[in-house]
C-alpha positions as CSV (number, residue, x, y, z in Angstrom):
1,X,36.4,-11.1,-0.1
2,X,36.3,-9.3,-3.4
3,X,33.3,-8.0,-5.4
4,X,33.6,-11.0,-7.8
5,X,33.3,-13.3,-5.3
6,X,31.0,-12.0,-3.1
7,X,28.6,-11.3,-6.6
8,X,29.3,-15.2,-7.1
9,X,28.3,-16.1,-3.2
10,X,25.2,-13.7,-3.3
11,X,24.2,-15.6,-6.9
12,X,24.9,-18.7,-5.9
13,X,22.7,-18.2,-2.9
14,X,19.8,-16.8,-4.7
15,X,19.9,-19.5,-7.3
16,X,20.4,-22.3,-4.9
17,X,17.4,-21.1,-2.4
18,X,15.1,-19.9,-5.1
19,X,11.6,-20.8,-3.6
20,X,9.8,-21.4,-6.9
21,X,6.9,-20.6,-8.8
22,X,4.7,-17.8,-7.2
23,X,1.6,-18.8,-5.9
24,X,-1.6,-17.8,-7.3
25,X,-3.4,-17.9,-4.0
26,X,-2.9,-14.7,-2.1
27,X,-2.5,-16.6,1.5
28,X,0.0,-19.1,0.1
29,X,1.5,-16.7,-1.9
30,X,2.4,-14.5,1.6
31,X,3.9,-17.8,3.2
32,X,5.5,-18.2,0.3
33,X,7.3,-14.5,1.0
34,X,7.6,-14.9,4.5
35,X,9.4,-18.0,4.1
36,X,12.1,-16.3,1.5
37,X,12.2,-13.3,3.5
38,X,13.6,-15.2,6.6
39,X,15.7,-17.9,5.0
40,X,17.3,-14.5,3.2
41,X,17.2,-12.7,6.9
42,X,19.1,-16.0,8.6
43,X,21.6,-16.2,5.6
44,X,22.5,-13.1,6.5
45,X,21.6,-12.0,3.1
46,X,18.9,-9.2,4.3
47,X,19.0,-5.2,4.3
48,X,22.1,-4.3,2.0
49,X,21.9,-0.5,3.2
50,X,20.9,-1.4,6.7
51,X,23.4,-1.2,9.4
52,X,24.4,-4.6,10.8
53,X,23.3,-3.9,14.3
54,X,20.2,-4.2,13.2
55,X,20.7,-7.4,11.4
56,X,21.1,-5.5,8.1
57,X,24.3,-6.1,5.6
58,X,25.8,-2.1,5.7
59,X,27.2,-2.8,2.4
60,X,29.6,-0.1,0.7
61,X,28.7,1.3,-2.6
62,X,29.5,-1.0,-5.0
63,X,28.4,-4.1,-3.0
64,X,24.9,-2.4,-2.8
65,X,25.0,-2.0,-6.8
66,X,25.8,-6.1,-7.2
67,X,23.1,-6.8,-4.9
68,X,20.5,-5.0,-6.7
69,X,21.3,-6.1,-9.8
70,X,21.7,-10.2,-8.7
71,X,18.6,-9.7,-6.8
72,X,16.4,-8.5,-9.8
73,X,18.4,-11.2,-12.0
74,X,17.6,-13.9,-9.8
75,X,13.6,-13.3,-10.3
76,X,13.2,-14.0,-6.3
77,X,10.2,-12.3,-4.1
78,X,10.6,-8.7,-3.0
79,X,9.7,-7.2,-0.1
80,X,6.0,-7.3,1.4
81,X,4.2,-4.1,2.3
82,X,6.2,-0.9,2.2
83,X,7.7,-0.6,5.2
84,X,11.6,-1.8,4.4
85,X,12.0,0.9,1.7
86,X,9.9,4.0,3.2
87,X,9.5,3.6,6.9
88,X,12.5,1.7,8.0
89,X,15.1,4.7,7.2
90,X,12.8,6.7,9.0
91,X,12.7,4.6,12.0
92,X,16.7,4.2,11.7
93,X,16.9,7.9,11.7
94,X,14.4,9.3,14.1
95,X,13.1,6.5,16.2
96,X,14.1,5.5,19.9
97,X,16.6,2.5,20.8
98,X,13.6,1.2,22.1
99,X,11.5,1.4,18.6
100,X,14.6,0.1,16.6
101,X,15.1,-2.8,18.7
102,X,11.1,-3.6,18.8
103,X,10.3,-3.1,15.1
104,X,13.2,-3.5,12.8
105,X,14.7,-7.2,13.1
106,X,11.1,-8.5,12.6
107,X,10.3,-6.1,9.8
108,X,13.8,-6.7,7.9
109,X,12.4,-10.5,8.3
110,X,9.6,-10.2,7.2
111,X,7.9,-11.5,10.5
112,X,6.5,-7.9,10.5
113,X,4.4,-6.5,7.4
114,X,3.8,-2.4,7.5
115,X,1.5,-0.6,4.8
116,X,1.8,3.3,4.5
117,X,-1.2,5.4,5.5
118,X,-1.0,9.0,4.2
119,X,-2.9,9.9,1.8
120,X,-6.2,10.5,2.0
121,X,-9.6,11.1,-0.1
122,X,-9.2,15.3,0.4
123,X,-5.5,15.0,1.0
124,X,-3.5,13.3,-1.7
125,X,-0.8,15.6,-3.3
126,X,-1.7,18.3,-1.0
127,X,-1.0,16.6,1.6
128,X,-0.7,18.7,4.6
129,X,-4.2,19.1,4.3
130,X,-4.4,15.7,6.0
131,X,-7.8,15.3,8.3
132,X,-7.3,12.2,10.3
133,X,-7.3,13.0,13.8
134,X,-5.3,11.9,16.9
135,X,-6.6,13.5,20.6
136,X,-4.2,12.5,23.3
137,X,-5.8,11.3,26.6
138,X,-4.1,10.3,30.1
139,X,-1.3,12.1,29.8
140,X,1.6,14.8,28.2
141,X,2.9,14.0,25.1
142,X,5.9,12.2,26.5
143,X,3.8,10.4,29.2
144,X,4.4,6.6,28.6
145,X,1.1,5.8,29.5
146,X,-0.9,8.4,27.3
147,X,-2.5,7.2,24.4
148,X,-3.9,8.8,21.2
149,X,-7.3,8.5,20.2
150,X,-7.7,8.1,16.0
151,X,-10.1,9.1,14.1
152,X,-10.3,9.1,10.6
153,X,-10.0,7.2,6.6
154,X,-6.9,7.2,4.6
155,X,-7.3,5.6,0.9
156,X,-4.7,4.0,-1.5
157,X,-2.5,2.1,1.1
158,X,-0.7,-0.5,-0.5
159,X,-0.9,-4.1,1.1
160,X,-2.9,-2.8,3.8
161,X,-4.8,-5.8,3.9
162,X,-2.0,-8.0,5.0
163,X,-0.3,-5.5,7.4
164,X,0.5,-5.7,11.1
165,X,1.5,-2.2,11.4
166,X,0.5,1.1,9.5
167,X,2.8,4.0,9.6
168,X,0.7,6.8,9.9
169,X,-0.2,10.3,9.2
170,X,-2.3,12.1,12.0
171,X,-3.2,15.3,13.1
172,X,-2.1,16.2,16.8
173,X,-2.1,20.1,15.9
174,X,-5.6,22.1,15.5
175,X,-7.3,21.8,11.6
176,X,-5.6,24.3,10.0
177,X,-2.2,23.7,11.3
178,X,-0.8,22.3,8.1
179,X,2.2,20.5,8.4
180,X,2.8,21.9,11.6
181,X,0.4,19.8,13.2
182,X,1.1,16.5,12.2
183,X,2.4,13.4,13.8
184,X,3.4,10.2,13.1
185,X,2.3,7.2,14.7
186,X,2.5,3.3,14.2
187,X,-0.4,2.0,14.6
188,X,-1.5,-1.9,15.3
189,X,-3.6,-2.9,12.0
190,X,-5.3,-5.1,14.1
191,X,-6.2,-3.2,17.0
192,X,-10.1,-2.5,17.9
193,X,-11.6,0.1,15.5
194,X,-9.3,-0.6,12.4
195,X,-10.8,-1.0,9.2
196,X,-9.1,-2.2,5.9
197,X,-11.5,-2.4,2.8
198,X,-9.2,-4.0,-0.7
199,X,-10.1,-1.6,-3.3
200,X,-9.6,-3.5,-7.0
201,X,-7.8,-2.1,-10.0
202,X,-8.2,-1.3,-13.4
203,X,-6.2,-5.4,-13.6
204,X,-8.7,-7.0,-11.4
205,X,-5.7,-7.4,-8.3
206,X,-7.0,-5.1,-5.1
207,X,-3.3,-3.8,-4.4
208,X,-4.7,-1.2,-2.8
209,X,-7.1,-0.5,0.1
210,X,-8.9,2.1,1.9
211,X,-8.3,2.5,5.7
212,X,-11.1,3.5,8.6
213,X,-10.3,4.4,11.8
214,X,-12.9,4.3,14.8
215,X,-12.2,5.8,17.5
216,X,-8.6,3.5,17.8
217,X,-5.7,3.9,20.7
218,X,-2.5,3.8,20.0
219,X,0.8,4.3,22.8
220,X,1.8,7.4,23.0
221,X,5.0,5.3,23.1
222,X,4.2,4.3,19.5
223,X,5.1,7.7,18.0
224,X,8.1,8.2,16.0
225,X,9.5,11.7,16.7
226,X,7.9,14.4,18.4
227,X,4.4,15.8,18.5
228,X,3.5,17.6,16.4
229,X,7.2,16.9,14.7
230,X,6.0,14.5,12.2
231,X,6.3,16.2,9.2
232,X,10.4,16.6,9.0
233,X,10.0,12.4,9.1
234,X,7.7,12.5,6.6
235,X,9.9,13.7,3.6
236,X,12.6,11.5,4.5
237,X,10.4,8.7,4.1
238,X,8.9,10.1,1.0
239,X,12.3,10.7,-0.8
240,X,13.1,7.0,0.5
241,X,9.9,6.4,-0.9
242,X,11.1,7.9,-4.5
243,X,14.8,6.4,-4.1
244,X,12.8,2.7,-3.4
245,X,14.7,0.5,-5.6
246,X,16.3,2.8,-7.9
247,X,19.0,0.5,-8.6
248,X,16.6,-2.9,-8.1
249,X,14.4,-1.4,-10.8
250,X,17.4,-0.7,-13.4
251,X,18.1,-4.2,-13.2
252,X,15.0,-5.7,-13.4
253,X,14.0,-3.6,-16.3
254,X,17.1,-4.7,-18.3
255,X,15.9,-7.7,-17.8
256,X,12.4,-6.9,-19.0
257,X,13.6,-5.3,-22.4
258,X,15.4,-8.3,-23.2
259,X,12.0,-9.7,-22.8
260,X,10.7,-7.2,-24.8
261,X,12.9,-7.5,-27.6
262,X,12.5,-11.1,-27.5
263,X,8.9,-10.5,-28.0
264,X,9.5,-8.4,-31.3
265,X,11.5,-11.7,-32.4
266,X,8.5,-13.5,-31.9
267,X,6.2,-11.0,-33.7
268,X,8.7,-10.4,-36.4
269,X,9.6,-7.3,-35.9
270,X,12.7,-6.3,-35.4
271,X,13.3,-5.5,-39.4
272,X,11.1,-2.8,-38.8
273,X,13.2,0.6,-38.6
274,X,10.5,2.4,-36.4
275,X,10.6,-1.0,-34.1
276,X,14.6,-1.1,-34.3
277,X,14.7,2.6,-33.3
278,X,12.2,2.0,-29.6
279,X,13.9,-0.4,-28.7
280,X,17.6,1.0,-29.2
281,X,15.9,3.9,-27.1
282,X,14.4,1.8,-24.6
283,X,18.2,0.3,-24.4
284,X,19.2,4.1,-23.7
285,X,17.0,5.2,-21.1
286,X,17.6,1.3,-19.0
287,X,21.3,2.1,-19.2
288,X,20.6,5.6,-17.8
289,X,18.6,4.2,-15.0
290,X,21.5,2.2,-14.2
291,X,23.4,5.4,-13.5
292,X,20.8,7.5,-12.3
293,X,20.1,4.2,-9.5
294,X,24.0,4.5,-9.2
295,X,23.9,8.4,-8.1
296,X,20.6,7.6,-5.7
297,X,22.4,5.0,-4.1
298,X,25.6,7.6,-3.4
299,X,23.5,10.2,-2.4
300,X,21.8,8.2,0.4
301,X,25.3,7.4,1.7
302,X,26.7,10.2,1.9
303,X,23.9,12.2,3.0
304,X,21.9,9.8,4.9
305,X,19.1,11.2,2.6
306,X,18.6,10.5,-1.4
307,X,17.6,14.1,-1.8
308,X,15.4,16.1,-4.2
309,X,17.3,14.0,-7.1
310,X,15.4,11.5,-6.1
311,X,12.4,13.1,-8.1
312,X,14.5,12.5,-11.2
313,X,14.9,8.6,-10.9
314,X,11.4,8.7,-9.9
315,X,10.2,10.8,-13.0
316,X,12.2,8.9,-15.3
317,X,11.3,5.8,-14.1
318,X,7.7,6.4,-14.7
319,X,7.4,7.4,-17.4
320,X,9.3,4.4,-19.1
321,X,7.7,1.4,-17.9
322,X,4.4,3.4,-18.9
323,X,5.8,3.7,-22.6
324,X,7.4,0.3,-22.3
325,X,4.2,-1.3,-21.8
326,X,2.3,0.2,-24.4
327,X,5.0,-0.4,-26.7
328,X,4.5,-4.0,-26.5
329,X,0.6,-3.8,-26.2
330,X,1.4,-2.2,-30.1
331,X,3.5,-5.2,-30.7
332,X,0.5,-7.5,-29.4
333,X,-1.7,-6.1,-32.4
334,X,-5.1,-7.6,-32.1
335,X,-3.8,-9.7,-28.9
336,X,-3.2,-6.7,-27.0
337,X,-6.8,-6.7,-25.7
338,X,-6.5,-10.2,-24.1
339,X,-5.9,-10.1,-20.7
340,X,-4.7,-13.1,-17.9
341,X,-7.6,-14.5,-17.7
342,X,-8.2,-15.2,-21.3
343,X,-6.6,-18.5,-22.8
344,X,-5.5,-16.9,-26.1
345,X,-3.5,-14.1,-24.2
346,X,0.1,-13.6,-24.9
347,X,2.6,-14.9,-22.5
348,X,-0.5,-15.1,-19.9
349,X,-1.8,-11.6,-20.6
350,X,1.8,-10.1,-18.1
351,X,2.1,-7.0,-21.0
352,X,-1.6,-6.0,-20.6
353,X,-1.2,-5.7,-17.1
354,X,1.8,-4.3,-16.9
355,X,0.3,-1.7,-19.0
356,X,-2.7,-1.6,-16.9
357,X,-1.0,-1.4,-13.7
358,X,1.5,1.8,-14.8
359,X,-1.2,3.6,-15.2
360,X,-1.1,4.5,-11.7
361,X,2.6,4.9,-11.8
362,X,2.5,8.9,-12.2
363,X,0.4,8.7,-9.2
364,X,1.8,7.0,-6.7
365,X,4.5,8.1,-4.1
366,X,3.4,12.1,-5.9
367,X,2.3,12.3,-9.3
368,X,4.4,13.1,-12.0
369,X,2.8,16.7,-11.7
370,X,4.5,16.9,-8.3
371,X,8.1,15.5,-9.2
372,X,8.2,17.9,-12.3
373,X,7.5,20.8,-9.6
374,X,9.9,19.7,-6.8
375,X,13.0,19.5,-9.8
376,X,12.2,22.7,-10.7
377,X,12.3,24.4,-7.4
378,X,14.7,22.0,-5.8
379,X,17.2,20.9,-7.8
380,X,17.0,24.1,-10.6
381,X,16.2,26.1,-8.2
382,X,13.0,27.8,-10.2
383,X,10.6,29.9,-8.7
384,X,7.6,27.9,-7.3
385,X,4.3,27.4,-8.8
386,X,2.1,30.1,-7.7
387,X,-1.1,28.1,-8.4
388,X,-0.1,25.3,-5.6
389,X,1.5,24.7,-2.7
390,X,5.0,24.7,-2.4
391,X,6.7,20.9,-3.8
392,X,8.3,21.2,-0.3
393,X,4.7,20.3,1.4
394,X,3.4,18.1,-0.9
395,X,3.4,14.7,-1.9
């Protein structure tokens, strides 16, 4: 089969299986994704990067490209929680035969939903400075029946709420053993002593939540890695984490500018010179994303790793859906206030909260503070900032 026609099977698939409007309710809108997830999982339609043996698609290169694009194109659910772009290459990489046959299939079909639980209130950037605890009783750290007692919060976990398993953060080493002392452990979300409180947004959705741990036990067996070892797995998942959809992003923002520009039709603006000229940089920076996606997409290939670079698509990314967004709140003149709720909103308020939900874009997976740091030491090899840690052990 050659690209053409496999671009024409994937679209025809999408099209033909689309699952329709989004639900507004939150429980029917996560059958709603479940559903898609495993009718795309049994097509055989799941995982484009993953290797097949573990039901993924292994595509080459330019495969991958198509199905990024076709999949942003086609307007169909993404993945729920965060665990098929940040913990799944880490599991592929550094977990057991055991773990990959236990957790991937049902993760990849979205029978399994993970959250990410890192950061927490004293340890965000900075994030060796983790304090959630994990003692291990019954046991060496290899002893299948050993388990680790956890103790601790984490704060900003994305889809925590609907998770079965957290991929977590813990520390196994004494307090002040920095990354050196820190594991990583899956833990059951809805094992005894697990608390998940939604935390809501400057838009009114709780994306996030907080996470409490009492006194919880988790399998020694449930470790990815070694004791201790944890901190070598977490930046591969955190570069994974700044790779996540590079490509998937570059096409779904082309389509959004089209959007955009549509919306300057509607306003009647486009004759204006200073409008003309935002939009034909906007046009730029989407067909730059493209590449940049391309490059992320060849570095993980051929490395098994997307790399420091990964900072750059990150960065980039950023910082134009933030200026995107207020762009078109400008366009919205006095409307630009209105959010969903409100009848009178524009298009059902979806600019104002896209420009209220980047705002915690050059936060999230390390601010922008922490990208800008980790190109200058790592990619330009600069000398490090001397008023914080190294952009090797941070977020």
């Amino acid at each position: 089969m050659n690209d053409a026609r496999f671009r024409a099977e994937l679209r025809d698939f999408l099209t033909g299986h689309h699952p329709g409007r989004r639900p507004k309710d939150r429980a029917e809108r996560l059958t709603w994704q479940k559903k898609w997830l495993a009718a795309l999982y049994d097509a055989g339609f799941a995982g484009p990067s993953w290797p097949r043996r573990f039901g993924g698609m292994e595509l080459d290169f330019a495969r991958q490209v198509i199905y990024q694009e076709e999949y942003a194109r086609a307007r169909v659910p993404g993945p729920l929680g965060t665990g098929l772009g940040i913990a799944a290459p880490t599991l592929i990489k550094y977990g057991t035969p055991e773990q990959k046959e236990r957790f991937l299939r049902p993760m990849l079909r979205g029978d399994s939903v993970w959250a990410q639980g890192y950061s927490e209130p004293e340890a965000g950037s900075d994030l060796p400075a983790l304090r959630t605890t994990a003692r291990r009783e019954g046991g060496g750290p290899d002893d299948p029946d050993a388990v680790y007692v956890v103790n601790g919060q984490k704060v900003w976990n994305s889809s925590a709420d609907i998770a079965d398993i957290l991929f977590t953060l813990v520390r196994t080493g004494p307090p002040d053993s920095r990354q050196d002392g820190i594991s990583y452990l899956l833990i059951d979300a809805r094992a005894p002593g697990v608390s998940v409180r939604p935390l809501r947004d400057l838009t009114g959705d709780a994306h996030f939540c907080e996470i409490f741990f009492d006194d919880v036990r988790v399998p020694v067996a449930d470790r990815i890695g070694p004791e201790n070892g944890g901190w070598p797995l977490v930046r591969t998942s955190l570069g994974h984490e700044r790779a996540a959809g590079a490509m998937n992003q570059a096409a779904l923002y082309r389509r959004v500018l089209d959007e955009l520009i549509e919306l300057a039709r509607e306003r009647g603006a486009t004759s204006d010179p200073l409008v003309r000229d935002r939009l034909a940089d906007f046009e730029i920076r989407v067909r730059i994303m493209r590449l940049t996606g391309m490059r992320t997409i060849a570095d993980i290939m051929a490395k098994g790793e997307p790399g420091p670079a990964s900072s750059t698509s990150r960065l980039f990314i950023v910082t134009f859906e933030q200026e995107l967004h207020e762009f078109a709140v400008e366009l919205l003149g006095a409307y630009g206030i209105l959010g969903r709720r409100d009848p009178h909103a524009v298009q059902r308020g979806r600019w104002v909260w896209g420009f209220l939900r980047t705002r915690a874009s050059t936060i999230g997976a390390g601010t922008a503070e922490i990208q800008r740091n980790t190109i200058a030491e790592q990619v330009l090899g600069l000398p490090r900032d001397p008023a914080m840690p190294t952009a090797e052990r941070t977020r």
